[in-house]
C-alpha positions in Angstrom: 37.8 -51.3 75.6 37.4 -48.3 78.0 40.1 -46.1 78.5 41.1 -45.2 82.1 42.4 -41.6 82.4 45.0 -41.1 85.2 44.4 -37.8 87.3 48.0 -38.2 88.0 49.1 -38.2 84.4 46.6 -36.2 82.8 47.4 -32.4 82.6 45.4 -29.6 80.5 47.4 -27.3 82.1 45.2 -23.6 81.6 42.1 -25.2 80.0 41.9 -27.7 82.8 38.8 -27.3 84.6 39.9 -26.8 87.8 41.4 -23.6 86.4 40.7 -20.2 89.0 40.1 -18.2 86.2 38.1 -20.6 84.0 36.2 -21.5 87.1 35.2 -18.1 88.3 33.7 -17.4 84.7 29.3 -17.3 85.0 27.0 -16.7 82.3 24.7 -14.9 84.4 22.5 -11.9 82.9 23.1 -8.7 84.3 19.9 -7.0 82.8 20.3 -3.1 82.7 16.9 -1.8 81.2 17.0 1.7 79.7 20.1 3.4 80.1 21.8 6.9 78.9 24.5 8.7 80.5 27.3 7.4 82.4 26.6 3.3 83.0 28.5 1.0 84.3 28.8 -3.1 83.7 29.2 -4.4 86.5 31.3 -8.1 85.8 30.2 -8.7 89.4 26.5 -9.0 88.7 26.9 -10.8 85.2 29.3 -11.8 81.9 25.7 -11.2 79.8 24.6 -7.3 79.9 21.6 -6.8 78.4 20.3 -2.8 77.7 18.4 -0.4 75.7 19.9 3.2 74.8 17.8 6.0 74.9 20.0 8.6 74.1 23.6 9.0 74.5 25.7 6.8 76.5 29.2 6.5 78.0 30.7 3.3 79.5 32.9 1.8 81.9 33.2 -1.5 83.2 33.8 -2.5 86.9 35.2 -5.6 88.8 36.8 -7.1 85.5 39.5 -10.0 86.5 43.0 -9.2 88.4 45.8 -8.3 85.7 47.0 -11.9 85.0 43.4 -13.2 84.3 41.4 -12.9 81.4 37.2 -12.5 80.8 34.7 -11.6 78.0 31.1 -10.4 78.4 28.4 -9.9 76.2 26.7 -6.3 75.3 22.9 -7.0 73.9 22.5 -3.7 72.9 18.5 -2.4 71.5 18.8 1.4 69.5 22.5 1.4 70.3 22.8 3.3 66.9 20.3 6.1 67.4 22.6 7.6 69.9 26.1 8.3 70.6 28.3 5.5 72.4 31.3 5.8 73.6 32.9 2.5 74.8 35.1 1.6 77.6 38.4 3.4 77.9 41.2 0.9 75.6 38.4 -0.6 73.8 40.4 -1.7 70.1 38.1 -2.5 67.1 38.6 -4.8 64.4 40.0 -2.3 61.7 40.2 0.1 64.6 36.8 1.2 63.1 33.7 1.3 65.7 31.0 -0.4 64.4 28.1 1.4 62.9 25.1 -0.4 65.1 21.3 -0.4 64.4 18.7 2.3 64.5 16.2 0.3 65.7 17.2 -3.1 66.9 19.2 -5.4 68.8 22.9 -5.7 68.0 24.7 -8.2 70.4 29.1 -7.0 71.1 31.2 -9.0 72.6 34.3 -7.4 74.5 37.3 -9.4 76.0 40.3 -8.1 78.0 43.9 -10.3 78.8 45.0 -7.2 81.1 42.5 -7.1 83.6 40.5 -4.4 82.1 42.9 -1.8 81.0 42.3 -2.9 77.3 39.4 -4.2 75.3 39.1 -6.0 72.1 35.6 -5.1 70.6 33.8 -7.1 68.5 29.8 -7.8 66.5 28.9 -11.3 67.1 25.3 -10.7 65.9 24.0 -7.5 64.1 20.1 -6.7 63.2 19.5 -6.9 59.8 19.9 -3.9 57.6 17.1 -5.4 55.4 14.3 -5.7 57.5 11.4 -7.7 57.1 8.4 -8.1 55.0 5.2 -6.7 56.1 1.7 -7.8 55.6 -1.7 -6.2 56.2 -5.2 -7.5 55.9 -8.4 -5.9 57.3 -10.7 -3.1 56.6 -9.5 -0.4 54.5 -11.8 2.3 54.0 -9.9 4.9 54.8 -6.5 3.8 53.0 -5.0 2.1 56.3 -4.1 -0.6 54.2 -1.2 1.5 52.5 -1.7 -0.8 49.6 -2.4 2.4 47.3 -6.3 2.1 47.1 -9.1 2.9 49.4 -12.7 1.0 50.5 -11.2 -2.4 48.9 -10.9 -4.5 52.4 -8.4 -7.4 52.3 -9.1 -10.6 54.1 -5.7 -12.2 53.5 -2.7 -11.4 54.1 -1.2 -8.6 51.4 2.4 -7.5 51.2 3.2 -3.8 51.0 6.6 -3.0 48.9 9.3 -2.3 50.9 11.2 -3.5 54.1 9.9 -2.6 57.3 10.9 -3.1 61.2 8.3 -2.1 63.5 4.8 -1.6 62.5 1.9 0.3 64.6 -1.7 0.6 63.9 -4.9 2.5 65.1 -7.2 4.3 63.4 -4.6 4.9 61.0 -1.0 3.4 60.3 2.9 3.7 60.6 5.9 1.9 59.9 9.6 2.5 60.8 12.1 1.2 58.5 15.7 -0.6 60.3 17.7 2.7 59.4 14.9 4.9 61.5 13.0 6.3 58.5 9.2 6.7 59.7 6.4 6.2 57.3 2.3 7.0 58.0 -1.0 6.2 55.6 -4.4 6.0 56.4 -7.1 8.2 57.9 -5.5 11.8 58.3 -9.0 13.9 58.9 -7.7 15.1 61.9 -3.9 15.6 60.9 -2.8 12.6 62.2 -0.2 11.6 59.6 1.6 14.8 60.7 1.8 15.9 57.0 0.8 19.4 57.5 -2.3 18.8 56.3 -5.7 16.9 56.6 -5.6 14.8 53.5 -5.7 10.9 53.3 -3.0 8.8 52.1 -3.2 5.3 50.9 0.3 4.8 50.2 3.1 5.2 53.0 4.6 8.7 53.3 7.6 9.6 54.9 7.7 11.8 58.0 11.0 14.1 57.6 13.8 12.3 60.9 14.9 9.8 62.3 12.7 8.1 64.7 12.9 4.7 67.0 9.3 4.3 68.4 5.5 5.4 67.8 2.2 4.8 69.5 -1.0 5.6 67.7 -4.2 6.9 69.1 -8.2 7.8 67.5 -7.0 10.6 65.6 -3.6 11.2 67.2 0.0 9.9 67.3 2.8 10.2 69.5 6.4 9.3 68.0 9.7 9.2 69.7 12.7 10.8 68.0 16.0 9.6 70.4 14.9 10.7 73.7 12.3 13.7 73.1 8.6 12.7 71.8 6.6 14.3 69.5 3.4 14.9 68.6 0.4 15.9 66.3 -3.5 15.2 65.3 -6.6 15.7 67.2 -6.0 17.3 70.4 -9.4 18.0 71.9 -8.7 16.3 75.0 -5.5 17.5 75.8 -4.2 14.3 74.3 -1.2 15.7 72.8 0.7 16.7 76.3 1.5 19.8 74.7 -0.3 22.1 77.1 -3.4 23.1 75.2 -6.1 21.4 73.4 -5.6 22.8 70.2 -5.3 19.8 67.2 -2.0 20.1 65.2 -1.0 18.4 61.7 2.6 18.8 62.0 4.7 17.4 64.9 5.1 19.1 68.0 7.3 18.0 70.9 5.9 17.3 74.3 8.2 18.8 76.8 10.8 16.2 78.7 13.2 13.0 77.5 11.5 10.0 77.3 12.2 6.1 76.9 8.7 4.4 75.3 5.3 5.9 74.4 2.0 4.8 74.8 -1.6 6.2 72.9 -5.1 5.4 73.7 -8.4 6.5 72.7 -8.1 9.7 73.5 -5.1 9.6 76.2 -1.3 8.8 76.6 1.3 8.6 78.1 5.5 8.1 78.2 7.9 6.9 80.5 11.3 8.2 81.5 14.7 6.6 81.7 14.1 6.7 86.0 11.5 4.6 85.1 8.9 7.5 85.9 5.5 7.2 84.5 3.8 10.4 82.8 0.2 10.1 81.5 -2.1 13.6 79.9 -5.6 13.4 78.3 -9.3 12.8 79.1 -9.4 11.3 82.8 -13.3 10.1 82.1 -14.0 7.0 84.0 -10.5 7.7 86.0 -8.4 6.9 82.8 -5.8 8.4 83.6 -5.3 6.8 86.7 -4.8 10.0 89.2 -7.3 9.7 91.5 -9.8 11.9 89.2 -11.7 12.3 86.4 -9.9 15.6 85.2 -8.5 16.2 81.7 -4.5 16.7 81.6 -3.2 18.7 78.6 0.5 18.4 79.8 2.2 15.2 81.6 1.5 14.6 84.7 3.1 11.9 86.6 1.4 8.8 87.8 3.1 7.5 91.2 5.5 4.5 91.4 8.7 3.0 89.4 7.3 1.4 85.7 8.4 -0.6 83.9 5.9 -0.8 80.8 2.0 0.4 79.9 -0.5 -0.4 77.5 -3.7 2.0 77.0 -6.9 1.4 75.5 -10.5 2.7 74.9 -10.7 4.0 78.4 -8.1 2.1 80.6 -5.1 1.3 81.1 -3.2 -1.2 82.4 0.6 -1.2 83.5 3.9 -3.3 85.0 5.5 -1.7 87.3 9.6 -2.8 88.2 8.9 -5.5 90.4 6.9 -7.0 87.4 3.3 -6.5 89.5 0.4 -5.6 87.0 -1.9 -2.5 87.8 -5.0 -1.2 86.0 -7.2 1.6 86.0 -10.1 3.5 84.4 -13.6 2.4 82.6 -14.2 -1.1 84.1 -17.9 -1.8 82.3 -16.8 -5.0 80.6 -14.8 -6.5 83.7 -11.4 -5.1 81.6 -9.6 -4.1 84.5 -9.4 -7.7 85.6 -10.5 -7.3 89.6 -13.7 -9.3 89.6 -15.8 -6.8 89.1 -17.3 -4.0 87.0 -16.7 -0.9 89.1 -14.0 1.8 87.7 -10.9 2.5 89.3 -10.1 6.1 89.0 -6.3 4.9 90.6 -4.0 1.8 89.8 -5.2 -1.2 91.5 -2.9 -4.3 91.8 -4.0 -7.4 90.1 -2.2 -10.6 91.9 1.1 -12.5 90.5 3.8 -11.7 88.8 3.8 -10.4 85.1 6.1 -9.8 81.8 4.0 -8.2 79.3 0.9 -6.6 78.9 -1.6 -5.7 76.3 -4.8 -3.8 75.9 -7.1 -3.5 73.0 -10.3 -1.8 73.3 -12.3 -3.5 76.5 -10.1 -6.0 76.4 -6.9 -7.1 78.4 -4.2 -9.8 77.9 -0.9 -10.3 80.1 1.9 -12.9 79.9 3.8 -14.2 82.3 7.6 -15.0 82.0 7.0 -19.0 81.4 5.0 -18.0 77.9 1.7 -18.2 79.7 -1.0 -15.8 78.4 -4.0 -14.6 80.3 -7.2 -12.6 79.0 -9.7 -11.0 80.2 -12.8 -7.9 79.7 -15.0 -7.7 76.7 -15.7 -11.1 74.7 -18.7 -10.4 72.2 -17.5 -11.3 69.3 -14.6 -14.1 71.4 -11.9 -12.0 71.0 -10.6 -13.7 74.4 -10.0 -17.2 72.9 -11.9 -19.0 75.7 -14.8 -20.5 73.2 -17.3 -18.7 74.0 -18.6 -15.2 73.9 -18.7 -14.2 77.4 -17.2 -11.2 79.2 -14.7 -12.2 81.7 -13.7 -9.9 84.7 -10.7 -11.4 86.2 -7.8 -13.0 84.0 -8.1 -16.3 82.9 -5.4 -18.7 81.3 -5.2 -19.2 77.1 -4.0 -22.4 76.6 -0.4 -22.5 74.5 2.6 -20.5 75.1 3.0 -17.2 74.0 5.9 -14.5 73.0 3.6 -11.8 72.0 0.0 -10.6 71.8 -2.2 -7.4 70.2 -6.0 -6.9 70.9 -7.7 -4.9 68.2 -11.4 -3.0 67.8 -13.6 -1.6 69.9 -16.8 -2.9 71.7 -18.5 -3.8 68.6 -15.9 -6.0 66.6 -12.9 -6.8 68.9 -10.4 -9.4 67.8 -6.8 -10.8 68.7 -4.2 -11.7 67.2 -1.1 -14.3 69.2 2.6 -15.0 68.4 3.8 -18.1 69.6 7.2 -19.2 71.0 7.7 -21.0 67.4 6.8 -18.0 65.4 3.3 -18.9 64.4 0.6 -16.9 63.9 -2.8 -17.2 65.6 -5.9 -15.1 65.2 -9.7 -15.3 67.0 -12.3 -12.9 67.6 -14.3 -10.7 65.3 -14.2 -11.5 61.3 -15.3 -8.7 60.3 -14.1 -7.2 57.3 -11.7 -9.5 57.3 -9.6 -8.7 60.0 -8.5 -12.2 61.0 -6.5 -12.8 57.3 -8.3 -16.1 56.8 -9.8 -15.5 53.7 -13.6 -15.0 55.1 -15.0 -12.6 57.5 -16.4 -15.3 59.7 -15.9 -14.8 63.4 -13.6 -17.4 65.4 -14.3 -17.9 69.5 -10.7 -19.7 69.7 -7.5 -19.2 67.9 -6.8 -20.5 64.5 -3.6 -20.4 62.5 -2.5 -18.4 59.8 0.0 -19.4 57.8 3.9 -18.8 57.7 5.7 -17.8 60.5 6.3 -14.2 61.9 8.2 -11.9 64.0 5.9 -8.8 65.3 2.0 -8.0 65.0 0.2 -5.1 65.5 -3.5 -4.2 65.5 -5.8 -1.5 64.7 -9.3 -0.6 65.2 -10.8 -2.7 62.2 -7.3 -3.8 60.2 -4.1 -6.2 61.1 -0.3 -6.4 59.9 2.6 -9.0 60.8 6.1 -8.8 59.8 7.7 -11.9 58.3 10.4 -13.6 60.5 
């Protein structure tokens, strides 16, 4: 029979629900972006804080609960362990040991006070994994960018390279960073590019001497982020190292100026800065650069507006800026700025709606939105754009699925894509060739097809492919 609960006998006393305290708690996210320095939580704004460190950081919390209340929040924390923190004032550890967070990661704290704020109890609730994740190339590898230990034997599944990895980057050539921040390069190294001090291939990863959190490779060129300062090395004929000449280095040489994420192109790139600044250096042909111009830059030069995040390509570039609008610039011959049309922009042009991510590879373009919709659009010769077919398209059109992540690869003769879904699974379309897709064949595919397993980051080159294993 049904029981029948009497408000007038029924008392939870503090957990009831009608509690002030209990009541007044939100789960709300209170997303900080990049942050160094003093920052504040604000409790006001949010009980879930959400923030990446790019170089030291002190903090205090505001607006916690009168003295006889109570609260918790969460810290999401990305590269909390690359730099310095120093935690609220009366923050107690388990142990009273700080905890030793992640290189390069997310590590998720949870902090909770009984005294309105004047004390802390610290804790991990989730902490990256020490041990990484496997990672798995496929592709062309005539020039070692396989890292597999051999040269001009292409791979058209999936192979593992030994060792635990955490982010991977590709161009011409290839990096890795491991979860502790140890940096690793193989591949193509005529031009320096490994930053070995020399000009000799490697077909094996080699470690660059640091600690590093980020990297962004170019034709010939990378640009790595150590902390907050960048560094760089390879060709340089261009200007494309930002280091104020055009002279080509082997070694790494740091580009002047703290900086929060990297970005490398064909022959350009460019950084942003923890104001959420944009800087971009190079060949401006076709306007890349976006400053109005066609001029070369050897030294950053800033790019109007408040960014949030850029992706470059052969000879564009497309951008978000904080407001999550989407802008694009530069060589437009294959409709891959995404306006309708096929004339360069030489400045950032807005394309309509509101945007997450972006992605360029090549003359191609790709952009999700925050619902896990992905749209594509520029150069489709080989149907590197997923629609079924092989034509160009000049304005953005809708992929069908939903999407967490996406890398476009090539050039303007073999371009290809590779998709992450929401579920971890792996899709791939575009060109074959040399088996860059990792289906076993070299066949070309105008619409995506899975490959198997299920993964947790993908990156793409100019003729080879790696995922890391979820």
């Amino acid at each position: 029979m049904p029981i029948k609960l009497s408000a007038t006998r029924l008392d939870l006393g503090t957990a009831r629900l009608d509690n002030a305290n209990l009541r007044a708690y939100s789960e709300v996210t209170n997303a900080l972006g990049s942050v160094s320095g003093a920052t504040t939580i604000n409790l006001a704004l949010g009980s879930i804080v959400t923030a990446t460190a790019t170089a030291a950081v002190t903090w205090t919390v505001t607006n916690p609960p009168s003295s006889s209340g109570y609260c918790a929040f969460t810290l999401v924390l990305t590269n909390g362990g690359a730099h310095t923190q120093i935690w609220p004032s009366g923050t107690k550890w388990q142990n009273s040991v700080a905890p030793t967070l992640s290189v390069i990661g997310t590590d998720v704290l949870t902090f909770f006070t009984v005294d309105g704020g004047t004390s802390w109890q610290g804790s991990v609730t989730i902490q990256n994994s020490s041990s990484g994740s496997q990672m798995w190339v496929w592709g062309a590898n005539n020039q070692g960018q396989l890292g597999l230990g051999d040269s001009g034997i292409d791979r058209s599944s999936p192979v593992q390279i030994s060792g635990t990895w955490a982010l991977v980057n590709f161009g011409g050539h290839s990096s890795s960073l491991k979860p502790a921040g140890s940096f690793w390069m193989w591949g193509n190294n005529n031009n320096g590019q490994l930053g070995l001090g020399d000009t000799v291939l490697r077909s094996s990863p080699v470690q660059i001497t640091g600690t590093w959190v980020s990297a962004a490779l170019g034709a010939g060129f990378s640009v790595v982020r150590q902390g907050s300062a960048a560094f760089a090395w390879g060709v340089n004929s261009s200007g494309q190292l930002g280091v104020g000449h055009a002279y080509s280095r082997s070694s790494p040489v740091q580009i002047t100026g703290t900086w929060t994420s990297v970005a490398a192109g064909n022959n350009f790139a460019a950084a942003m800065r923890s104001d959420s600044s944009l800087w971009i250096w190079g060949s401006g042909s076709s306007g890349k650069l976006g400053l109005g111009d066609a001029a070369a830059q050897s030294s950053p030069t800033q790019l109007a507006g408040t960014w949030a995040s850029i992706s470059l390509g052969g000879a564009h570039g497309i951008a978000l800026r904080s407001d999550s609008s989407l802008w694009t610039w530069g060589y437009n011959q294959f409709g891959n700025l995404g306006l309708g049309n096929t004339a360069n922009r030489s400045s950032p042009v807005q394309i309509a709606g509101t945007w997450a991510q972006v992605s360029v590879g090549g003359y191609a373009s790709a952009a999700l939105k925050q619902d896990g919709s992905l749209f594509v659009w520029g150069i489709n010769t080989s149907g590197n754009l997923g629609l079924g077919d092989i034509t160009n398209r000049s304005s953005p059109v809708q992929l069908v699925g939903t999407w967490s992540e996406v890398v476009l690869g090539g050039g303007s003769s073999a371009p290809f894509s590779l998709g992450r879904r929401t579920n971890g699974s792996l899709w791939v379309w575009g060109s074959g060739s040399q088996g860059v897709l990792g289906l076993g064949d070299t066949t070309s595919r105008n619409s995506p097809v899975q490959l198997t397993g299920t993964w947790a980051s993908l990156a793409s080159g100019t003729n080879h492919s790696a995922a890391l294993r979820a």
